[in-house]
Every structure is written in C-alpha cells, then in structure tokens.
ZAMARGU-4260 file (C-alpha; in steps of 0.2 Angstrom, whole numbers, plus 5000, padded with zeros to 4 digits):
<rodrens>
0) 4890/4906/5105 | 4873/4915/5100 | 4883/4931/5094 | 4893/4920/5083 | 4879/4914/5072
5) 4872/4931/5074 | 4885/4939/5067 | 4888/4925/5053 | 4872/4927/5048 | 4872/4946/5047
10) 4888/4944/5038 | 4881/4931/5025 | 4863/4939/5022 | 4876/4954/5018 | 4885/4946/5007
15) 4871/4940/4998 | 4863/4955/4995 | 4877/4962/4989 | 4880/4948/4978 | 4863/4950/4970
20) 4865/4966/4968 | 4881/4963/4957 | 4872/4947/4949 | 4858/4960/4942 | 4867/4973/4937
25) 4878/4962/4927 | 4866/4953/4919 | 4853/4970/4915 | 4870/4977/4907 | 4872/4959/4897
30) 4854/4959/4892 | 4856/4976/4887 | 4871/4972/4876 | 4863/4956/4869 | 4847/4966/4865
35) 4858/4980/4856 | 4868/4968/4847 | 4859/4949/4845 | 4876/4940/4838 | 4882/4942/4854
40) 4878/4929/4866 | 4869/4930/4885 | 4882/4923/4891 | 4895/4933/4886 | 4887/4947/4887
45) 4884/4944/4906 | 4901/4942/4908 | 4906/4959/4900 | 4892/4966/4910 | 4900/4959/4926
50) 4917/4965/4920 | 4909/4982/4918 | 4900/4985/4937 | 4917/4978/4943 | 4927/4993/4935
55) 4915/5004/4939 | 4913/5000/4956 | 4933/5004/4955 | 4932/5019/4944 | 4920/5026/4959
60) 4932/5019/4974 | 4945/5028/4967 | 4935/5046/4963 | 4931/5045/4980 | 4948/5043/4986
65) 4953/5058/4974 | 4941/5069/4984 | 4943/5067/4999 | 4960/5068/4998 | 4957/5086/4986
70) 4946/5091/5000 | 4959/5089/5013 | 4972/5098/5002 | 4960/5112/5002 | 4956/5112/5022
75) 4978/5110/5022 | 4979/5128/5010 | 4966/5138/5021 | 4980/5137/5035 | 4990/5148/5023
80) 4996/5158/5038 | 5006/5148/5044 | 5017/5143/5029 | 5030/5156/5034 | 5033/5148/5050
85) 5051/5142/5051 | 5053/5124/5058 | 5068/5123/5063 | 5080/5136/5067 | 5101/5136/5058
90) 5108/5132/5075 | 5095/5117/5079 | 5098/5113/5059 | 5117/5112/5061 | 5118/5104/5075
95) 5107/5090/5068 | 5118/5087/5053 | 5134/5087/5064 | 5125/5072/5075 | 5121/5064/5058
100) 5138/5065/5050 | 5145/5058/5068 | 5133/5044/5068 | 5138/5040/5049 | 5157/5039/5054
105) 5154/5027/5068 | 5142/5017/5055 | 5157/5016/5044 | 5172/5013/5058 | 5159/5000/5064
110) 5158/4992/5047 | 5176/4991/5044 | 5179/4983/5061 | 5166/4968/5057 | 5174/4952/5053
115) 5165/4942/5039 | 5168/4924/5044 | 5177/4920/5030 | 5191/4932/5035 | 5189/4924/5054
120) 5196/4907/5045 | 5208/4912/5037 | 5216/4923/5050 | 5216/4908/5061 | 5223/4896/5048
125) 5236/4911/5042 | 5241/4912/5063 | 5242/4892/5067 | 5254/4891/5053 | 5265/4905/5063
130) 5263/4898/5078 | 5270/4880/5070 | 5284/4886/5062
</rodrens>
C-alpha cells in the first residue's frame, strides 16, 4: 500500500512540476507579447504563449524523432558491404511464387464453394418444390 502513495505522489509532484514549468513559460512569452504590444490583453496573450510552448514542445519532439532516425540511417549506410548480398536465390524465388499462386487458386476454389445463406434458402425451397411435384 505504501508504494502506492509513494509512487502517486512521485507521479503528482511530477506532474506539477511540469505543469509549472508550462504555466511560466506561457505566461513569460504572454507578458512578453503584452509588453511588446499593450492592446493585446494578459490574458490572451497567455494563451498564445501557452499555444506556443505547446508547439514548440512538438516542433522539438519531432526533430528528435528526425535524428535519431537520420542517425540510424547512417549507422544502416556504413554496412555498405553487404548491399550486394543476394537474399534469396531464383530457385528459392520461384518456388515461393509457385506455393503463392497454389495458395491463391485454392483461396478462390474455396470462395466459389461457400454458400452465402441466401443461396442456402433458395436452394432448399427450389428442392422442396421438386420433391412435391
């Protein structure tokens, strides 16, 4: 029970100071921009301070994403060696398509075969009329 609260709380100070963090900065950029320009109101202008912090925050969590993921390109284009490596070889490629195209031909024989249930009732009804004539 004890480590419950205890991580509650760690979460919720975090939380908090993270949430002050975002409070200030907002309202430093909105005192800014009401200090540049007066007919713009504190208010507001915490608000477009907020709005900007939270797209910067994005703007940086996605040019963190673009270098890690150049940096692993460039770790991927040192093992330049091995790009003339053949994967698979034209008798393991051939027979891999033939066991493709098989399994596609029985998907489709199967798929004939089915019987929707519409087509269930009228068969019977088309059979019982047989049957009473």
């Amino acid at each position: 029970m004890k480590a419950h609260v205890a991580t509650m709380l760690t979460f919720l100070c975090f939380f908090a100071v993270v949430l002050t963090t975002i409070m200030t900065a907002g309202l430093s950029v909105g005192f800014v921009l009401n200090w540049l320009v007066p007919s713009i109101d504190l208010g507001i202008a915490t608000l477009c301070g907020l709005v900007s912090v939270a797209m910067f925050g994005v703007f940086l969590k996605e040019f963190i994403a673009f270098a890690h993921t150049q940096r692993i390109k460039e770790s991927l284009s040192d093992d330049s060696d091995d790009d003339d490596e053949v994967l698979l070889s034209k008798d393991d490629f051939e027979s891999l398509a033939d066991q493709l195209s098989e399994v596609v031909m029985l998907r489709m024989v199967a798929r004939e075969q089915w019987i929707t249930p519409g087509e269930s009732k009228s068969r019977e009804n088309k059979s019982r009329s047989r049957s009473r004539r």
